[in-house]
N, C-alpha and C positions, 0 to 999 in steps of 0.2 A: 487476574486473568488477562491473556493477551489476544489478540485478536491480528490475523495474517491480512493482508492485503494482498490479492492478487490481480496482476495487470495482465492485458493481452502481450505485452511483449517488454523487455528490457528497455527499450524507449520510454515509456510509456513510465515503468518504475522512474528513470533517470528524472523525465519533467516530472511526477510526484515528488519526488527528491529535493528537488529545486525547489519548489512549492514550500513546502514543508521547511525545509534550511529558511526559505526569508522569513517564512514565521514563526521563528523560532522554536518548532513544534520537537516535541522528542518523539524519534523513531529507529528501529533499527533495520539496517539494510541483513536480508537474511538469504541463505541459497533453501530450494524446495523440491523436494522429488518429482520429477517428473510425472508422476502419479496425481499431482494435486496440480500442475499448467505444465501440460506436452509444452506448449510453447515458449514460456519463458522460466528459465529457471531460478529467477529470482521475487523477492517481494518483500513490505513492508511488514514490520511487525509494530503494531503502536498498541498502548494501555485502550483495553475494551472501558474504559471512564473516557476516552476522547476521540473514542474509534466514530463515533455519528456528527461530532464535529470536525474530523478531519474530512473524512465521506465528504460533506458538504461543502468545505473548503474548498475539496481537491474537483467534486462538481461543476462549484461558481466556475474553476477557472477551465474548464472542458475536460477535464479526466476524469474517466470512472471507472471504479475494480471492478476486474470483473468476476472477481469472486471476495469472500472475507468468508474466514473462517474462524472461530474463537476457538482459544483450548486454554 
């Protein structure tokens, strides 16, 4: 199962992005209907196994989704 990250805006994915590349974390950059963030139409897809340690990761360093969505 994978789990969506959603950010308030494409900034916001971009420093997740960053975050994530130094820590060598896997994730994929994905595009999202505008039905699931009017505002940005993109977001992180990472394994729901590391989806509450990336969360927290990406916390420590002041981002946070603002939405996740598993499927």
């Amino acid at each position: 199962m994978m789990s969506l990250l959603i950010f308030e805006s494409i900034h916001y994915v971009m420093i997740a992005e960053e975050i994530l590349k130094k820590g060598n974390i896997d994730y994929t950059l994905v595009s999202i209907p505008k039905a699931l963030a009017p505002e940005c139409g993109m977001a992180l897809k990472v394994s729901c196994e590391v989806k509450d340690t990336i969360t927290r990761i990406l916390e420590n360093e002041g981002i946070q989704p603002l939405k996740v969505f598993e499927h």
